[in-house]
C-alpha positions, -999 to 999 in steps of 0.1 A, spaced: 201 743 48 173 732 30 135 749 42 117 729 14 105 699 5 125 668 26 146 643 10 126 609 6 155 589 23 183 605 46 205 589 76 213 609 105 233 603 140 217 609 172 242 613 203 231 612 241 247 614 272 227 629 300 227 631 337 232 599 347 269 603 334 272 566 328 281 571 292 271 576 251 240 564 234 248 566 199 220 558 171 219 555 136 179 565 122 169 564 83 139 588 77 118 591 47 91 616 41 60 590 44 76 562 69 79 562 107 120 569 113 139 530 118 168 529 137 196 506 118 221 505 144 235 518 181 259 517 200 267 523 235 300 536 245 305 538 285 326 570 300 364 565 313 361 563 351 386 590 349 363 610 324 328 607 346 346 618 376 359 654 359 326 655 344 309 652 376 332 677 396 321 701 369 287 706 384 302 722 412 325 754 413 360 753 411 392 770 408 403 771 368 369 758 359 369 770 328 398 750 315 387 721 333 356 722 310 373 732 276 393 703 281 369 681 290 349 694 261 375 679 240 376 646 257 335 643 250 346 650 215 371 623 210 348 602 228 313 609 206 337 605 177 348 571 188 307 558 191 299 577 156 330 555 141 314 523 158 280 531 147 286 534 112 316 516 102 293 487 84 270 511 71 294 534 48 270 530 12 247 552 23 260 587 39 251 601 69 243 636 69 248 648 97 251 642 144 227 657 163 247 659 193 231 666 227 262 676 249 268 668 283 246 691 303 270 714 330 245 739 340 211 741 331 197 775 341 163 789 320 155 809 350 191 828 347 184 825 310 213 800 300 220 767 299 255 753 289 265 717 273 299 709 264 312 685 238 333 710 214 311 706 182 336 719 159 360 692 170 332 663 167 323 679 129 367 673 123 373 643 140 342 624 120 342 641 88 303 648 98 282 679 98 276 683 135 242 700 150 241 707 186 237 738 211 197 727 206 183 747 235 201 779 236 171 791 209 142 781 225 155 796 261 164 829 240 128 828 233 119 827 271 119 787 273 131 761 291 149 748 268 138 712 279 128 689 274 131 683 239 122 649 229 81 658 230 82 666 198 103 634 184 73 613 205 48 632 190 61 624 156 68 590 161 50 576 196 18 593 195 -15 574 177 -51 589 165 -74 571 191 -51 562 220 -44 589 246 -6 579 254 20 591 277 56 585 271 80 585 302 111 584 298 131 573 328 168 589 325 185 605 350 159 629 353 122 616 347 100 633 319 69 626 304 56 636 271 16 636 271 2 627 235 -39 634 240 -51 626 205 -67 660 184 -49 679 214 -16 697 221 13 679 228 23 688 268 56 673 283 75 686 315 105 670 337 87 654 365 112 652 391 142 629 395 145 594 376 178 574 378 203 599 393 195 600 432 193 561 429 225 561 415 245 584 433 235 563 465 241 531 455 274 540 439 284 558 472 273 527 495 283 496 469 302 513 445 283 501 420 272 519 388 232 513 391 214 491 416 204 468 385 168 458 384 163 480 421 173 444 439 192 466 466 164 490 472 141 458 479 161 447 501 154 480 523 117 495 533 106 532 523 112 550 552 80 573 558 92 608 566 119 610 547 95 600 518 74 625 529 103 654 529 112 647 495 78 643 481 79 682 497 107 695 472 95 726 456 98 717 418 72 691 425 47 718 432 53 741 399 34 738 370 45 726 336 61 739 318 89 734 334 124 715 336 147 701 362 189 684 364 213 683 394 208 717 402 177 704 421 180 669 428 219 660 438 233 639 466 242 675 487 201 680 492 194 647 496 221 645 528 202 678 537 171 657 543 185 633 563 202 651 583 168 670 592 158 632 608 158 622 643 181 590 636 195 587 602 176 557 579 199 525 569 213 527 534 193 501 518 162 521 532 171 553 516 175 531 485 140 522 485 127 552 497 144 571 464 127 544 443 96 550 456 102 593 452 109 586 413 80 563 411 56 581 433 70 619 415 62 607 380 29 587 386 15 616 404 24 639 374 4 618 352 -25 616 371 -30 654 380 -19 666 344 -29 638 318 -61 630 325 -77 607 305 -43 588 295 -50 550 286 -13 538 285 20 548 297 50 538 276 85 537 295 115 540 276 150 550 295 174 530 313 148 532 347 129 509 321 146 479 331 148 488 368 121 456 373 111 471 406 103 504 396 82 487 372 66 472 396 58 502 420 47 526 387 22 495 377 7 497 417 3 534 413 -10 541 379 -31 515 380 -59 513 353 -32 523 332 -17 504 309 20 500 314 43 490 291 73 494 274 81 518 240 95 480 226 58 475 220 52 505 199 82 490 176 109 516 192 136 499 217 135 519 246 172 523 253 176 544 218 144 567 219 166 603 233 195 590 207 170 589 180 153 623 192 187 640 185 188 623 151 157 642 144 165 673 160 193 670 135 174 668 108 145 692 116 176 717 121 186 714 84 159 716 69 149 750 85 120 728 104 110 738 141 124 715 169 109 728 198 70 727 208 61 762 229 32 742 249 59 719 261 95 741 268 73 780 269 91 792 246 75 824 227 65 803 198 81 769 173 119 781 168 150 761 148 175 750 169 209 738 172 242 755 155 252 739 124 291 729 125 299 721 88 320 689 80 
């Protein structure tokens, strides 16, 4: 690991798969010392039906668990190997040094002080011949963070600009914003749910992976107290920092809300009506806690959820709303290429986290190195 001075060119690996279980994000990123990092390539390889379902019966308790998870673990291995192999296979005269490999989240708990993501490392660093970084927020929890998010400081590197008080939002399964006040500290928190509630639903009622550009949810119409119950969740209340997964927003405490209703809502209005919780959650965060923010940049597959787009440009109007295409970064790719850099800040002994953003008791490394 190298503390000093960085190399003027290096290629690193970013993986992601996060909570909307849908699949891997894989990105290939060049840095140099005195350019903005360029991604040369990704690749998106989509989850085994068989492999999402065992993943997704993981967040709940079961017999032999444990097992259930190693082997899984292994299966996540094969499978990030597979998108690495992809990724690079017409980029071989210039090594890669190394995956930053998020995991796939199981339990996030800072308040227990633990969070767990499985992916076996060790097998990933064998199967691809790679140096392999990942475990990234085990350190910064250790030091009384959150652990998430992580990405702030990746936007702050590469998203933020002298003059132009921007806020990146990244819609994922879980929505977070990254607030990037020039001459000020960096702030970024999980807002509240993004994709994941919208996705569970529709998948349960059409048995479909995402309700693609929200055309589902407007065919419905927000239905006004459950709206109101779920704008009433807790988490929504709590200051930043702070961070959020399925332990707080999952399908079993949405049913809890409508079950608390006089006559249960259509499908197609709860549809809307979670639409208009991720949109309303995340436009209210930025008003209250950014204030001053000229622009709002959406990267994440919400992004391309046209409705969403829609209701977030009603609510934070006077903002202006666009994609993180326009700042030259594809929004699909921005958390793949934040685990690329996480990578790289990792081996060369630099800080990953940002305390203002996960906490933490002050700028730690993170990750565990797994040597090719």
């Amino acid at each position: 690991m190298s503390a000093g001075k960085l190399h003027e060119t290096e290629r690193f690996v970013g993986l992601m798969s996060g909570t909307s279980l849908d699949g891997v994000d894989a990105a290939l990123v060049e840095f140099h010392r005195q350019a903005p990092p360029r991604l040369l390539n990704s690749h998106y390889l989509p989850f085994e039906d068989s492999l999402r379902k065992r993943l997704l019966a993981l967040h709940h308790p079961q017999p032999d668990e444990i097992h259930l998870a190693a082997k899984a673990g292994n299966d996540l291995a094969a499978c990030y190997a597979r998108a690495v192999s992809a990724l690079i296979a017409n980029f071989a005269e210039v090594p890669v040094r190394a995956i930053g490999c998020h995991g796939q989240t199981l339990r996030h708990r800072p308040d227990s002080g633990y969070t767990l993501q499985i992916g076996n490392a060790a097998r990933l660093a064998e199967l691809s011949g790679i140096t392999v970084v990942a475990d990234f927020r085990s350190r910064d929890i250790a030091a009384g963070g959150q652990g998430a998010p992580l990405v702030p400081g990746f936007h702050a590197q590469a998203l933020a600009h002298p003059m132009q008080h921007r806020v990146i939002a990244n819609l994922g399964g879980i929505a977070n914003i990254t607030d990037l006040p020039p001459g000020a500290a960096v702030r970024g928190w999980d807002t509240g749910p993004g994709n994941m509630l919208m996705d569970a639903w529709v998948q349960r009622y059409r048995n479909a992976r995402y309700d693609r550009d929200g055309s589902w949810a407007a065919s419905g119409k927000v239905h006004a107290e459950l709206f109101k119950q779920l704008m009433a969740h807790p988490y929504l209340a709590l200051p930043p920092p702070k961070s959020a997964g399925r332990e707080q927003f999952n399908l079993n405490w949405l049913d809890s809300q409508i079950a608390r209703l006089p006559v249960p809502p259509q499908p197609a209005d709860v549809q809307a009506t979670l639409l208009e919780f991720t949109a309303a959650s995340l436009a209210h965060a930025i008003r209250t806690e950014c204030p001053g923010a000229q622009a709002v940049y959406l990267c994440g597959g919400g992004a391309h959820n046209t409705l969403l787009r829609s209701r977030l440009g009603a609510l934070l109007a006077g903002h202006e709303l666009a994609t993180t295409s326009s700042l030259g970064i594809d929004p699909d790719w921005v958390e793949a290429m934040a685990f690329a850099w996480l990578a790289r800040q990792t081996l060369h002994g630099q800080p990953g986290n940002l305390p203002a953003v996960t906490g933490a008791a002050g700028p730690r490394v993170l990750g565990a190195i797994y040597p090719a």
